[in-house]
C-alpha positions as CSV (number, residue, x, y, z in Angstrom):
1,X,-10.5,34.2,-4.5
2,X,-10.4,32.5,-1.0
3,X,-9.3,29.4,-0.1
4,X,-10.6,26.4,-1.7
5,X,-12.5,23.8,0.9
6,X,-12.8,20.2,0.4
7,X,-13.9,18.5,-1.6
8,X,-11.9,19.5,-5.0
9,X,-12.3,16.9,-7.8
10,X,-8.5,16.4,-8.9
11,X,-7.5,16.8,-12.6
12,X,-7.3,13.7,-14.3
13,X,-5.7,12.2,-17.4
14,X,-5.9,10.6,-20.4
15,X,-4.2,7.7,-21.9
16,X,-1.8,8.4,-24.6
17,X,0.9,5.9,-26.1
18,X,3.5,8.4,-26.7
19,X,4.9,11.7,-25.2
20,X,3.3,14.3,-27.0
21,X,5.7,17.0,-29.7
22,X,6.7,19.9,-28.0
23,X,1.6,6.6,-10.3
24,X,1.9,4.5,-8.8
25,X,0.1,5.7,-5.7
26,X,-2.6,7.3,-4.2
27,X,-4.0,10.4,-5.8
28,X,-4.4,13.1,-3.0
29,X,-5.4,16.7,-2.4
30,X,-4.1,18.1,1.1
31,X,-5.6,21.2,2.2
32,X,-3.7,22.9,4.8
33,X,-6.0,25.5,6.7
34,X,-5.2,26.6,10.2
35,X,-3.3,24.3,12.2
36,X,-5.0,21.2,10.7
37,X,-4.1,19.2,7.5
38,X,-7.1,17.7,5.5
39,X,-6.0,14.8,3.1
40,X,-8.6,13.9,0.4
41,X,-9.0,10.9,-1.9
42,X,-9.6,10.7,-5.7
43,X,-12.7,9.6,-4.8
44,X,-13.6,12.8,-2.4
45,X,-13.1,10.9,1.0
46,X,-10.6,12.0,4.0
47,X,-7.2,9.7,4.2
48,X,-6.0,11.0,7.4
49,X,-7.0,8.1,9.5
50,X,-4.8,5.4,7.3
51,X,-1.6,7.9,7.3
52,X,-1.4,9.5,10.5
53,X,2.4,9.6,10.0
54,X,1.5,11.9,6.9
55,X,-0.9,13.8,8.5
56,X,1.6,14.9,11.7
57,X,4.4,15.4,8.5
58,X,2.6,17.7,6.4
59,X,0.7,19.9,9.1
60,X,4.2,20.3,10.1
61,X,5.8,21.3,6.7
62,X,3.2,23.0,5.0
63,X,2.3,26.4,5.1
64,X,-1.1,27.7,6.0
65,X,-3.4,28.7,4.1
66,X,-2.5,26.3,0.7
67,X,-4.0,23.6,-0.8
68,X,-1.8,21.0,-3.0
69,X,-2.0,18.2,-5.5
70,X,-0.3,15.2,-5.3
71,X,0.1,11.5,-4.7
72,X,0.7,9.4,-1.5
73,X,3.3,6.8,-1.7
74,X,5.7,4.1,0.2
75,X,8.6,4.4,-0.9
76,X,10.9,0.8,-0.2
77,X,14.6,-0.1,-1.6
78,X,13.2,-1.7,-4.8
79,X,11.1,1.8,-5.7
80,X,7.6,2.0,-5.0
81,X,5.2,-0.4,-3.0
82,X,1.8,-0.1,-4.2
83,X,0.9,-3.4,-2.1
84,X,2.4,-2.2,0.6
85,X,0.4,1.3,-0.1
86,X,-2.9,-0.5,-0.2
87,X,-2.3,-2.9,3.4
88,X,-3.0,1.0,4.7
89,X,-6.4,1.2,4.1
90,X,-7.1,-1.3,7.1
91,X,-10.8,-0.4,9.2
92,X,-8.5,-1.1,12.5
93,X,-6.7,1.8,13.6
94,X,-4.3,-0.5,15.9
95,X,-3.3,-2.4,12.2
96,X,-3.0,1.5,10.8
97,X,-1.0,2.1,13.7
98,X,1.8,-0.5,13.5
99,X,1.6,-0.4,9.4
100,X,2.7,3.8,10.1
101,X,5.5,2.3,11.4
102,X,6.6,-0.5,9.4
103,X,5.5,1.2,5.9
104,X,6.0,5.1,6.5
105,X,4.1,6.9,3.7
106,X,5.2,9.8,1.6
107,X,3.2,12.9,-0.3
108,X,4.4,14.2,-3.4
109,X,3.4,17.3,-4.6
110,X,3.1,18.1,-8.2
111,X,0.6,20.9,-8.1
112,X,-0.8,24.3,-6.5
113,X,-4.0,25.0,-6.1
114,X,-3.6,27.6,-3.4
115,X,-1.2,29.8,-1.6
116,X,-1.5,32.3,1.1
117,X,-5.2,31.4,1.6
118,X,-6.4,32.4,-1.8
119,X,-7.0,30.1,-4.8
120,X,-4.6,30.2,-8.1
121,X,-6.3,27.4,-9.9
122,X,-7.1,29.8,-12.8
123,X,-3.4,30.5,-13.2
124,X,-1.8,28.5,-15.8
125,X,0.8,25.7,-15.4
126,X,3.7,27.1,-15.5
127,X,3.3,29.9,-13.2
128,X,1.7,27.4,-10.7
129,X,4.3,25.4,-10.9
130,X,7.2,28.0,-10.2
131,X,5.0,29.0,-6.9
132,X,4.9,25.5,-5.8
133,X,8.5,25.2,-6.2
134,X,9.1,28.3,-3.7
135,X,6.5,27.1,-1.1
136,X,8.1,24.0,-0.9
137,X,11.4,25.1,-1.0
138,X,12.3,23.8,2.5
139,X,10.7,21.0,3.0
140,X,12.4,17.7,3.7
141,X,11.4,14.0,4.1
142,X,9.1,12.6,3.9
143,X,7.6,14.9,2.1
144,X,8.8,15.2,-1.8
145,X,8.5,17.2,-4.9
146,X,8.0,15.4,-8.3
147,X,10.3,16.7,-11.1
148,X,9.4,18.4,-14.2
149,X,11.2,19.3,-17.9
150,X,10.4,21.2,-20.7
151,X,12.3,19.0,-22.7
152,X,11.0,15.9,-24.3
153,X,14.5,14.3,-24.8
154,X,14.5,14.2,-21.0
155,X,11.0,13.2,-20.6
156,X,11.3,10.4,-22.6
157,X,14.9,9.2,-20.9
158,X,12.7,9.5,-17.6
159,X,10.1,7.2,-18.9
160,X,12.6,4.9,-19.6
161,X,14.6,4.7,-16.7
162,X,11.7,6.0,-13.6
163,X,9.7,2.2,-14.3
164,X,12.5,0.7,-12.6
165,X,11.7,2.6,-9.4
166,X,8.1,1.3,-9.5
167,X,6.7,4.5,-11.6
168,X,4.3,3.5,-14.2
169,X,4.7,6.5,-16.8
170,X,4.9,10.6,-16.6
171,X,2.0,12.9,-16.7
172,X,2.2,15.7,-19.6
173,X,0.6,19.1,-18.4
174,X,-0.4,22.0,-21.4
175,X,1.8,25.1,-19.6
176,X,-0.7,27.7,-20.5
177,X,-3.7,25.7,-19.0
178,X,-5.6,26.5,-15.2
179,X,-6.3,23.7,-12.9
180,X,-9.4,22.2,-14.0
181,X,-11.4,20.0,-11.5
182,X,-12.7,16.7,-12.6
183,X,-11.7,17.7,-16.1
184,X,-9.0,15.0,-18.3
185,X,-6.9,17.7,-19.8
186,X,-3.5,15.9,-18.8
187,X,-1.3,12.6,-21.1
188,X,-0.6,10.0,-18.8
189,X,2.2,8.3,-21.0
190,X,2.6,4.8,-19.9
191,X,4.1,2.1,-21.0
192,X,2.6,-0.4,-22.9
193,X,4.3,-3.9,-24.0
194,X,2.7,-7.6,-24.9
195,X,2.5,-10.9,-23.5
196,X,1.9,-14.4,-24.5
197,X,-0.6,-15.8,-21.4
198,X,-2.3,-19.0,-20.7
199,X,-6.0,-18.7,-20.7
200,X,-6.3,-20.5,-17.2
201,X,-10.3,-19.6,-16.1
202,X,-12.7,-16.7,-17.4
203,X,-15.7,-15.3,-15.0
204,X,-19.0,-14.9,-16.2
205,X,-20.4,-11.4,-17.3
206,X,-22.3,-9.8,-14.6
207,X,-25.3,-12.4,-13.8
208,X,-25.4,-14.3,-17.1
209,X,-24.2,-17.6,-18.1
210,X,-24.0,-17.4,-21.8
211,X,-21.6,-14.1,-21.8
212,X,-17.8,-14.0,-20.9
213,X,-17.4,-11.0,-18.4
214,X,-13.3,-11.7,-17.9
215,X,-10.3,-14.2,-19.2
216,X,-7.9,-15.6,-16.5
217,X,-4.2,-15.0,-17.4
218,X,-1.4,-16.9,-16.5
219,X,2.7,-17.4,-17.2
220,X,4.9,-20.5,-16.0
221,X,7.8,-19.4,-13.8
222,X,11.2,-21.8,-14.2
223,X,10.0,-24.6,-12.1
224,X,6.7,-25.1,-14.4
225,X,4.0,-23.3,-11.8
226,X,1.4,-21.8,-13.6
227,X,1.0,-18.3,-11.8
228,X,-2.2,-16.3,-12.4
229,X,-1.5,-13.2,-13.7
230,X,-4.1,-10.8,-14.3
231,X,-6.8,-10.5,-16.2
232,X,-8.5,-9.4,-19.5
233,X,-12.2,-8.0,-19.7
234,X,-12.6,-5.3,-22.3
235,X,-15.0,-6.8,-25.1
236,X,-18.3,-6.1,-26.9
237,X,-21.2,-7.8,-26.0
238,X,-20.9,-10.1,-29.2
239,X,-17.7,-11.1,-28.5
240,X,-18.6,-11.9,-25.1
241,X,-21.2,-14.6,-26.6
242,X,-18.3,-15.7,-28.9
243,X,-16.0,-16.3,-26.0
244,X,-18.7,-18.7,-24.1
245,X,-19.0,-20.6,-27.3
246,X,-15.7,-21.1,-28.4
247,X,-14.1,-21.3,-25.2
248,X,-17.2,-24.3,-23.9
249,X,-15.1,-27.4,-24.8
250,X,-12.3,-26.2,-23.0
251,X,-14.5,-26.3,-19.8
252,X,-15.1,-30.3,-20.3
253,X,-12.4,-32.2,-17.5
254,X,-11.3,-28.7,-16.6
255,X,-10.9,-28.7,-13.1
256,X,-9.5,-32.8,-12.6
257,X,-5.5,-31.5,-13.1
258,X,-5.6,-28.0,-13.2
259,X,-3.0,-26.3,-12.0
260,X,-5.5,-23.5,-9.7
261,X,-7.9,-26.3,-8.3
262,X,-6.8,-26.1,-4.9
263,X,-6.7,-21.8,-4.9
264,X,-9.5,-22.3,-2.2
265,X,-6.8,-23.5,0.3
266,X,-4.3,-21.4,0.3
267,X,-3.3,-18.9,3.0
268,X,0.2,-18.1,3.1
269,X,2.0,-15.5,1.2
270,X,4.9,-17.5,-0.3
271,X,2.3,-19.8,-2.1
272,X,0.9,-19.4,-5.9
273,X,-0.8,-16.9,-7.1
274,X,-4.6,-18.4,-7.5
275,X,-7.8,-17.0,-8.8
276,X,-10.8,-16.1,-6.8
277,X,-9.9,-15.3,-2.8
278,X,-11.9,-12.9,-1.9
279,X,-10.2,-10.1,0.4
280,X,-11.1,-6.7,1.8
281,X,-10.0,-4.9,-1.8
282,X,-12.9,-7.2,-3.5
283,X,-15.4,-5.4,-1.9
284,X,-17.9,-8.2,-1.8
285,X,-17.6,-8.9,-5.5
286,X,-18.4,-12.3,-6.9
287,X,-14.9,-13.5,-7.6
288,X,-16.0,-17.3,-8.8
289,X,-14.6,-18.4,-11.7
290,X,-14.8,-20.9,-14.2
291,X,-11.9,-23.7,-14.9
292,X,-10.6,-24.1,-18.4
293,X,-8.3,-26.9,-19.6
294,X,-5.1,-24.3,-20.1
295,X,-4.5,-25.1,-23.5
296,X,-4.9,-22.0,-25.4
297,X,-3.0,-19.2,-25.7
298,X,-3.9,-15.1,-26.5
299,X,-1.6,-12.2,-26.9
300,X,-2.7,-9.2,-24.0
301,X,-1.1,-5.6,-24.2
302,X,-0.1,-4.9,-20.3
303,X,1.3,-1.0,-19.4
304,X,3.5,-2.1,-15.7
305,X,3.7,-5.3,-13.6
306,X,3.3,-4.8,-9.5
307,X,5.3,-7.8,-8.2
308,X,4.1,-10.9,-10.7
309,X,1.0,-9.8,-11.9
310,X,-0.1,-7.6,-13.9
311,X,-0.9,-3.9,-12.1
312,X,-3.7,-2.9,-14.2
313,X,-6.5,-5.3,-16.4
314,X,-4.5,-6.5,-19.7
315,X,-6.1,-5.4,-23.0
316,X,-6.8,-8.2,-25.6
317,X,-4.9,-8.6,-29.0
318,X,-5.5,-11.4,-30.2
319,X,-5.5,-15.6,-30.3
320,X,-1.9,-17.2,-30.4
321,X,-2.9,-20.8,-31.9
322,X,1.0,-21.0,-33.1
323,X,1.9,-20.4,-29.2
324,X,2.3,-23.9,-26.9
325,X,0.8,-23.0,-23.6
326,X,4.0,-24.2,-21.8
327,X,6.1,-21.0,-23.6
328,X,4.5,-18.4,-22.0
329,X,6.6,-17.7,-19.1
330,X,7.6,-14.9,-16.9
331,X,11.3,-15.0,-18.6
332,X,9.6,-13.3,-21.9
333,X,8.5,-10.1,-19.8
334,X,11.0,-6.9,-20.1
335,X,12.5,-6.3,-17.4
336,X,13.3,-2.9,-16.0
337,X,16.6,-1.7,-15.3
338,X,16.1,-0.7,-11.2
339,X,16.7,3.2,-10.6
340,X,16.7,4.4,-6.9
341,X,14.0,6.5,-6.0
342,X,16.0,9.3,-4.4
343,X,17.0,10.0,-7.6
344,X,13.7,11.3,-8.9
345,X,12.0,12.9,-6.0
346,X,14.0,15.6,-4.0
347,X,13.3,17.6,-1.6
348,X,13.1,21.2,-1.3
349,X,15.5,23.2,-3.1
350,X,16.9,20.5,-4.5
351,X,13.9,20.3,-6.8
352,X,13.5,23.8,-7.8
353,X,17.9,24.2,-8.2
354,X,17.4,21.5,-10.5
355,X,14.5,22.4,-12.9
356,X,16.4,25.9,-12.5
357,X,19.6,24.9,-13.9
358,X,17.9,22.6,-16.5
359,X,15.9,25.7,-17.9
360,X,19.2,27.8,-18.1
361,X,20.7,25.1,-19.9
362,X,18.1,24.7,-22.7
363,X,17.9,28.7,-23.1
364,X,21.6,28.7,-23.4
């Protein structure tokens, strides 16, 4: 088979709670064909204009003719930045330009799809994986390979210890399977915990006004701000109507001493967290929001916070009418135990030495 040309759709993932028996950036593929690099989103678009730091890195440490899998990060002393990571997609290339500089990126690989000009997607895991780990066994910084075990005492310590670098969970591959494009035949294992929030605001659904679309979330840090936090939006339609009825007297008074009433004016980064600024990742969406008296209280399942929100959309539990508003603070969120990066993505041979000596150690 010949070389694979963009656009690939990259194999995604499923949810699962657990690691099975037996991110934190951006998903990337990078085609490396003649003495140009080609980096392609999730989404099938070209990233070389936001990382042209990357772009001069890996036409410079990948071989022609291959064509990887793998995930664009910035890498900071506290672990991953994925806000950082996201001021990169800017439209002006003099902002791109000075960001490069400030915020270097970083690619890590975590899977072959080509090699000496010819495809090796049908191959299975394993063997992809052992080809990937002698094609990149020189390269250096800032280009990285992500780890791997066969062992799921070790997977689970990592999943344990690699949130405190920034890292969300660990991806579970089936050894025997090929590379399948666009198809969800990997675990994502994340981590999943609960939250006590204050209901703060909700959004309507879409363009009614009888239908809940989203619940504002927010905790109390130690000086008694109320920080939005995130969001919760995942309900049926009839719970949507049940949410605009129950939640209606709440909305009476709201906005005369709410803690977000003034979110409109605030334009520094050191201020609260508020509801309902539009920005340049909003994509024109109606962000509005309606003010609720924050008097009630739900439990939300939440999987990693970026910074003091919530990374991804919280997942609803369930009402906490025992819970006083005033207890849900940041102070009740685990914390994670900080790991330095460095330690989980080498370079090199320092990847493929370490998976070696692991597998002669679990065969011995």
């Amino acid at each position: 088979m010949t070389l694979p040309v963009p656009p690939i759709e990259p194999m995604l993932a499923k949810i699962a709670d657990e690691l099975p028996q037996g991110e934190d950036g951006f998903r990337a593929i990078v085609f490396r064909s003649g003495d140009e690099v080609h980096i392609q989103s999730r989404d099938l678009r070209p990233l070389n204009r936001y990382f042209p730091e990357l772009e001069a890195a890996l036409t410079k440490a990948l071989p022609k003719g291959c064509v990887i899998d793998g995930e664009i990060v910035v890498v900071t002393g506290s672990g991953l930045d994925f806000d950082a990571l996201q001021q990169r997609l800017h439209p002006a290339a003099s902002r791109v330009a000075k960001l490069a500089k400030e915020t270097p990126s970083a690619f890590v690989a975590f899977d072959l799809l080509a090699a000496g000009g010819r495809s090796i997607m049908q191959l299975p895991q394993a063997e992809r994986r052992v080809r990937l780990e002698r094609l990149l066994g020189q390269v250096a910084k800032p280009v990285y390979l992500t780890p791997a075990t066969r062992d799921r005492a070790v997977a689970s310590q990592w999943l344990q210890q690699f949130e405190g670098a920034g890292l969300d969970g660990v991806i579970a591959k089936p050894e025997a399977a090929p590379y399948q494009p666009g198809k969800r035949t990997m675990l994502k294992i994340k981590h999943a915990r609960t939250a006590d929030c204050v209901v703060g605001g909700f959004r309507w659904y879409r363009d009614t006004q009888d239908m809940v679309g989203s619940l504002l979330l927010g905790l109390y840090d130690d000086a008694g701000v109320l920080h939005h936090v995130g969001v919760t939006s995942a309900f049926t339609a009839p719970m949507r109507r049940q949410l605009a009825e129950e939640l209606a007297p709440l909305r009476k008074d709201a906005l005369a001493n709410h803690p977000w009433r003034d979110w409109a004016s605030v334009g520094d980064d050191t201020a609260t967290r508020m509801p309902g600024a539009q920005s340049r990742w909003s994509a024109g969406k109606d962000l509005s929001w309606e003010p609720l008296r924050p008097e009630r209280v739900c439990e939300v399942k939440y999987d990693h916070m970026q910074g003091d929100r919530f990374r991804h959309a919280a997942i609803f539990l369930r009402w906490r009418p025992d819970k006083p508003p005033g207890d849900c603070r940041y102070d009740q969120l685990a914390v994670a135990t900080p790991f330095e990066l460095e330690k989980i993505f080498k370079t090199g041979r320092q990847a493929a030495t370490s998976r070696t000596k692991h597998d002669e150690n679990l065969k011995s």
